[in-house]
C-alpha positions in Angstrom: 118.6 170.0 51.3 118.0 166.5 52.5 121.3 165.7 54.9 122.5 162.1 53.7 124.6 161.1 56.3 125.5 162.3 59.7 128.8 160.9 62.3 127.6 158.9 64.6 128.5 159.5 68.2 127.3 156.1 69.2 125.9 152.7 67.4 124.7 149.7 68.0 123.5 146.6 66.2 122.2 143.7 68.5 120.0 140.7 68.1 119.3 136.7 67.6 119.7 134.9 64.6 118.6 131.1 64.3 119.7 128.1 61.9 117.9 124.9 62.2 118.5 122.5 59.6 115.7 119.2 59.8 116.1 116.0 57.5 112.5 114.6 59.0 111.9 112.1 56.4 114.6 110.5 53.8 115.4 112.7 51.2 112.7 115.3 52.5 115.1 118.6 53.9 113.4 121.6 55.8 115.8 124.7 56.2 115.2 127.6 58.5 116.7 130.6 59.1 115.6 134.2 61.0 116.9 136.8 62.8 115.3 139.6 65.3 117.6 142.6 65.7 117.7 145.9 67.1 120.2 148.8 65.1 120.3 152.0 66.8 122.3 155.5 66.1 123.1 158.5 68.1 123.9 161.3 66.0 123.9 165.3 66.7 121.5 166.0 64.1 119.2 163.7 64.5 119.4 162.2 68.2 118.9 158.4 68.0 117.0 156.8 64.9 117.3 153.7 63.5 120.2 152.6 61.1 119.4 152.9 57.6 118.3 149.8 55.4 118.6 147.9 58.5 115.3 145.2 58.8 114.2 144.9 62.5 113.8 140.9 61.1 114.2 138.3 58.1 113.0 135.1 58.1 113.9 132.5 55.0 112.7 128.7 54.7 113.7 126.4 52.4 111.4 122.7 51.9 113.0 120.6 49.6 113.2 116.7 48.6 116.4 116.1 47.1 117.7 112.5 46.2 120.2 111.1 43.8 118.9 112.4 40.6 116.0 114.9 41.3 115.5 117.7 43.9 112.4 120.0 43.8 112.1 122.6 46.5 110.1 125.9 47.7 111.6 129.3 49.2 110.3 131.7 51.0 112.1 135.0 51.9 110.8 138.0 54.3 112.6 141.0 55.2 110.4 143.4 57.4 110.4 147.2 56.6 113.5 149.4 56.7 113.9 153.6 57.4 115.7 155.0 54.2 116.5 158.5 55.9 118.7 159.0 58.8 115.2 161.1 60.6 113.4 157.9 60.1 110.6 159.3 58.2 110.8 157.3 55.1 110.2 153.3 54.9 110.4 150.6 52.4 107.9 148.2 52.6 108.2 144.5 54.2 109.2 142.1 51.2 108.0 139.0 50.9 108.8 136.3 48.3 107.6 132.8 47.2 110.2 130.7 44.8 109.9 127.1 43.7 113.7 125.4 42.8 114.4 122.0 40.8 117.3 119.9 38.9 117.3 117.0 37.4 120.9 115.0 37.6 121.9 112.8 34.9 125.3 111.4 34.4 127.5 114.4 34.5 124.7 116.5 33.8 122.2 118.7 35.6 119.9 120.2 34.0 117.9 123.0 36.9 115.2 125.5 36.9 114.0 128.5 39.1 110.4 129.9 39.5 111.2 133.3 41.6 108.4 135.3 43.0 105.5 133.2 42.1 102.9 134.8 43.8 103.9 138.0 41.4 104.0 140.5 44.5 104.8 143.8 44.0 108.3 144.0 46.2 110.3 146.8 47.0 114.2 146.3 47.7 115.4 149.8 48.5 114.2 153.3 47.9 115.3 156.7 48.3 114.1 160.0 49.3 114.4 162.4 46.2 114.8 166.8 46.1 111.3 167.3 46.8 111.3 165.0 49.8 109.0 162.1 47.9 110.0 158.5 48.2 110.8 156.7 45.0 111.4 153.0 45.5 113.5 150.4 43.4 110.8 147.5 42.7 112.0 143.9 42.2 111.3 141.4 39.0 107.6 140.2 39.2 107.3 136.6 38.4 110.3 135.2 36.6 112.7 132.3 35.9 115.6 131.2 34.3 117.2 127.7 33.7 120.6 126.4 33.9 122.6 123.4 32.4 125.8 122.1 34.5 128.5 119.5 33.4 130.2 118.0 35.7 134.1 117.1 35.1 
């Protein structure tokens, strides 16, 4: 069969990761984040590979206004592709998402809304390798939303 897992005899995850929060104009709030990393493994079956559902880099942004009462903002998420099999011969796909946020604040009251994947790519979070050594991946929601309603006390 497929081997799962394997001891490692040595492993390694190193990299950069940067946070830069920017409030350019009043009210208007840019947040980024990212992170480039290498994850390595040494193992006796299978020499060195890459770790498993391990991205090489992710990258998020957030651009939002956000005042006393109303805040409206877009994400966007990327994670790059990953090995699901300690040979590294199986991959999932990069990911890539584009979400739009808001909330309207009243009183004690908030009522909010989120717009996730609004492009309605077909995205991949994990997979896995099945008996006959094809790769079946687990597929995210397409477009979808859902609201919320918060009281304050």
């Amino acid at each position: 069969g497929l081997p799962c897992h394997d001891n490692a005899d040595n492993s390694y995850r190193r990299g950069i990761e940067l946070d830069v929060r920017w409030n350019f104009i009043s009210f208007m709030n840019l947040n980024v984040n990212g992170s480039v990393s290498q994850n390595k493994a040494t193992t006796k079956t299978f020499g060195k590979t890459n770790h498993i559902l391990t991205p090489n880099s992710t990258f998020n942004a957030d651009l939002y206004w956000d005042d006393a009462l109303l805040m409206i903002g877009l994400n966007t998420n990327y994670r790059s592709s990953m090995y699901v099999d300690m040979g590294n011969e199986y991959s999932v796909p990069y990911l890539w998402t584009l979400n739009f946020y808001g909330s309207y604040r009243w009183r004690d009251i908030e009522f909010g809304i989120r717009i996730n994947n609004l492009t309605n790519k077909i995205n991949y979070c994990t997979g896995v390798v099945n008996d006959y050594g094809e790769m079946l991946y687990f597929r995210n929601a397409g477009t979808n939303f859902n609201v919320s309603l918060k009281y304050m006390f």
